[in-house]
N, C-alpha and C positions, 0 to 999 in steps of 0.2 A: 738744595739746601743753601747753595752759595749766596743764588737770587736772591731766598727770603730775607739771609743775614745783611744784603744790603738794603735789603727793601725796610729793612729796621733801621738801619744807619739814616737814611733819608728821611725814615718820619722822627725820628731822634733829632735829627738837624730842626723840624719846619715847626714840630709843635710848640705849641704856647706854652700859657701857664694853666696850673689846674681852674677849671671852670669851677669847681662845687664850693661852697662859701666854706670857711673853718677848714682846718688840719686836715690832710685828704694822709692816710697810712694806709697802704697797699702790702702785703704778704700773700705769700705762694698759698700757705695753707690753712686750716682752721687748728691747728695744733697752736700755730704762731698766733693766729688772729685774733682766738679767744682770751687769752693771759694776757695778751698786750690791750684787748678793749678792755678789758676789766681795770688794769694797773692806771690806763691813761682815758678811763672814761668820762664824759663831759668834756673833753681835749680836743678829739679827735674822731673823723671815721673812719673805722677801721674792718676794713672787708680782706676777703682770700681771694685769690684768681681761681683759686681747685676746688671744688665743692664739694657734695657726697659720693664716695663710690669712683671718683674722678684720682688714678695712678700718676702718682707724680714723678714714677722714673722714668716713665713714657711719653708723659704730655708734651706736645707741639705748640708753640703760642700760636695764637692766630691774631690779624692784626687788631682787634676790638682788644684782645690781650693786652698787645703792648700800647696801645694808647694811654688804657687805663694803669698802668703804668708809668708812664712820662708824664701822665696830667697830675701824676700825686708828689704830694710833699717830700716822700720819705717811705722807702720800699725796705721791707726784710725778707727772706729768704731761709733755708735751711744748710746749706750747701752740703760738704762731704760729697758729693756729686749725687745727693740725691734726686733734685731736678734738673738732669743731666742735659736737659734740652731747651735749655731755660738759660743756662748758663754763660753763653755769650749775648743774651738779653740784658743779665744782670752785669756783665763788666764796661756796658754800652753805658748802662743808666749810671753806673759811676763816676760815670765824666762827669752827670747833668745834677745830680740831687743823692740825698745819703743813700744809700742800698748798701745795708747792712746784713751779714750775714752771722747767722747765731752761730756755726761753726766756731768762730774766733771768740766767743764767750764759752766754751766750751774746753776745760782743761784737758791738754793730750792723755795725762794719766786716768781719764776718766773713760777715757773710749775703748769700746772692744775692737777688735780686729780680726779681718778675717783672710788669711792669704796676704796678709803685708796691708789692705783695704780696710781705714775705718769703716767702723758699722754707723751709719747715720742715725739710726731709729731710737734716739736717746729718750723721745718722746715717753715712750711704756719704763722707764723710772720716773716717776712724778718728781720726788725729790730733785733728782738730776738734772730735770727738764726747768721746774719752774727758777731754778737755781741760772741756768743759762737766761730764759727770757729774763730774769731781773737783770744780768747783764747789759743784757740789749736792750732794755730801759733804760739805764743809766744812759749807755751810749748816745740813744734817741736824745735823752734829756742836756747830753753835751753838746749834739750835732744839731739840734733842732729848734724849735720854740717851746717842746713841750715839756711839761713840768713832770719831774715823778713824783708821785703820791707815796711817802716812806709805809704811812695808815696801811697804802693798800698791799703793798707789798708785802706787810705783814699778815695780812688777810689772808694774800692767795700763796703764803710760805706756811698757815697754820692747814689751809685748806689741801694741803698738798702732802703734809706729815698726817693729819688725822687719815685721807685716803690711805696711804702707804702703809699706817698702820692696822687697818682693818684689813686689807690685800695680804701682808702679812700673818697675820691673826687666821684666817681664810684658809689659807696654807700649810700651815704648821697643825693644823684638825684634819690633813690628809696625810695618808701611810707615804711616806718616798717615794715606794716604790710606783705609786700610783699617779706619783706626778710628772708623765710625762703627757705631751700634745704633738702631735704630727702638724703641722703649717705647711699652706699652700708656698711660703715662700721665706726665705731667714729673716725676718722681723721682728723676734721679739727674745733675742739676746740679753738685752738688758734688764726685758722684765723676769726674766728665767733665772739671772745672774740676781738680780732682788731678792728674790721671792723662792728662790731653790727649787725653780720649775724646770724641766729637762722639754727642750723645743728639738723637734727633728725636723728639718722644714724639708718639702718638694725641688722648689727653686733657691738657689742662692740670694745674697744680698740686693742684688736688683730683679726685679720683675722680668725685664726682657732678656736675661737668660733663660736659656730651652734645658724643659723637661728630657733626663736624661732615664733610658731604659733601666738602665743597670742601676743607679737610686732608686727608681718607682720599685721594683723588683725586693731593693733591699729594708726599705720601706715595708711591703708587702709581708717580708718575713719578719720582720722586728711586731707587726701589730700581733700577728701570727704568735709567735716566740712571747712575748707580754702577755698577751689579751688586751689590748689595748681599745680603748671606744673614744676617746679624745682626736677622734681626728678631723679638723676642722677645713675649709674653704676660707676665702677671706672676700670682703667686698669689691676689695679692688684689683683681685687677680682673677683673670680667666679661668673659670673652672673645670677644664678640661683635663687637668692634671691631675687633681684631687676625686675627679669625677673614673679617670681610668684606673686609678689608687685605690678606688672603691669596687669597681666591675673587678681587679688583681684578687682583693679580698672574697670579695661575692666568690669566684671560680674555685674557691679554696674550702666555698662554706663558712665563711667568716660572715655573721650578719651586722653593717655598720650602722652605728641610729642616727640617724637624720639631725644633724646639726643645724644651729645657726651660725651663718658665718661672722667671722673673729672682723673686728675691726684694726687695720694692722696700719694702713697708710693716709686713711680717712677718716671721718667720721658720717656719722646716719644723717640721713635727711632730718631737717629741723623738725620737730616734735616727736621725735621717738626719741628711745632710748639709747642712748649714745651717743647723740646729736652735740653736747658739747663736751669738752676734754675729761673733765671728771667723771664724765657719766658714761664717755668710753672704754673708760677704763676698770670702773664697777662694771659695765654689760659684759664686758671680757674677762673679769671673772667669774661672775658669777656661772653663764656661760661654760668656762673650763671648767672647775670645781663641782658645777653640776655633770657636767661628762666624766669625770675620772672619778666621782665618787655616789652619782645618783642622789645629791643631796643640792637645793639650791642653796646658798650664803644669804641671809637676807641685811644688809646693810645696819647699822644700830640707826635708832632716829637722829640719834645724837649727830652722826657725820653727813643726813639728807636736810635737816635741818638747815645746819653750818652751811653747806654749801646753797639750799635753796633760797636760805634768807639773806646771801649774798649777790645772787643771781649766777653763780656759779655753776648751775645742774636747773635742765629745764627739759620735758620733765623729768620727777624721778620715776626710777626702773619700779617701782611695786607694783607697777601691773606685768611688767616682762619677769618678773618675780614666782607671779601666781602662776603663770603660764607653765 
């Protein structure tokens, strides 16, 4: 590990400047990437280094990574240690160009905590979330060349309450008691704490914590004890956990229905549903709310609209709807 951290320090010293013509913004992820091309579109390009499906508590840069990195204008990040391996990448690029971190847009009194450990995953509050990236726009727009759009800002703060409030809406037409979900791993705190959804997760706040017996087990009895059918996998954690969470249930006589897995630290490959931030967050509900109640949510037009005619949601879920 020591090698590679120098073998970054060295392409950090030799590289140029960005090749690509216009504003090159670089971010870890597509939670970041999306809100920020919208806010500063026609500005800037703006891509993620983590794609679909791609764990950002885990990931390793490789050097194609950090090039693409150093050759850009102006890099953000999520920090709270959620790309824990990236993190001596980002206080390198500090020296050289902004690398901003939405952390520090984020007020303490906002964060949950787990064992003394903020929870990074602020993203699943939409409110919360889009409220930090307008931070880190401003920021952009002091440290940078690029301009903030106040227009768009307002856009993606109306597009982000009208979500919240159908999420909302969605919720409060299910019994308490039936709102809880089992998670491959503790990521959705926030949207739990919104939304008055009860999360029991497999794994802890990061990913490469291990599956422990004695959780799986207690797990096992709570679906048991409920009746529970909300238990989900996620795209970006190894299923192996959730998969023996189910064989625990099977042995018991407990039959689980076959889920789609939760979008928790990424998003879907481009063209499906969930592909961009708002539309991960309706696919995960609907999703949930169809598991715990047998019934899917189907979005009003009014809120697919809003966002499709701003290029916010592409495409929309009515066909993962009908399914």
């Amino acid at each position: 590990m020591r090698g590679f951290a120098l073998s970054l320090v060295a392409l950090l010293s030799v590289a140029g400047p960005a090749p690509a013509e216009g504003f090159v913004l670089r971010t870890t992820t597509q939670m970041l990437a999306q809100p920020l091309a919208f806010i500063f579109e026609g500005q800037a390009e703006v891509t993620s280094l983590l794609g679909a499906g791609t764990d950002p508590h885990t990931y390793q840069p490789t050097r194609s990574d950090v090039r693409s990195m150093v050759e850009a204008d102006a890099v953000t990040y999520h920090g709270l240690l959620f790309e824990a391996q990236l993190l001596d990448l980002m206080r390198q690029l500090e020296q050289r160009l902004p690398a901003l971190a939405a952390e520090a847009y984020q007020p303490a009194d906002d964060l949950l905590r787990d064992g003394g450990l903020p929870d990074p995953h602020t993203w699943h509050n939409p409110v919360l979330w889009i409220e930090t990236v307008v931070g880190l726009s401003r920021a952009l727009d002091e440290q940078t060349d690029l301009d903030l759009s106040e227009e768009r800002v307002a856009m993606l703060r109306e597009a982000a309450l009208q979500t919240d409030a159908w999420i909302d809406a969605v919720f409060a037409d299910i019994d308490p008691e039936q709102r809880t979900v089992v998670s491959a791993h503790d990521a959705f705190q926030y949207y739990g704490e919104r939304y008055s959804v009860r999360f029991e997760p497999l794994l802890g706040l990061s990913t490469a914590s291990e599956t422990k017996l004695a959780r799986l087990n207690e797990l096992v009895d709570l679906i048991e004890e409920q009746n529970l059918s909300a238990v989900f996998s996620e795209t970006t954690v190894e299923n192996a956990g959730i998969a023996a969470l189910r064989e625990g249930a099977a042995r018991r006589g407990l039959a689980l229905r076959a889920l789609p897995p939760l979008f928790s630290d990424a998003l879907a490959p481009a063209g499906e549903p969930g592909s961009t931030y708002f539309g991960m967050l309706i696919q995960n509900t609907i999703n949930m709310a169809d598991a715990m109640s047998g019934h899917r949510p189907v979005p009003p037009a009014s809120l697919l609209d809003f966002l499709g005619w701003n290029g916010l949601i592409s495409p929309t879920p009515t066909e993962a709807i009908a399914q």
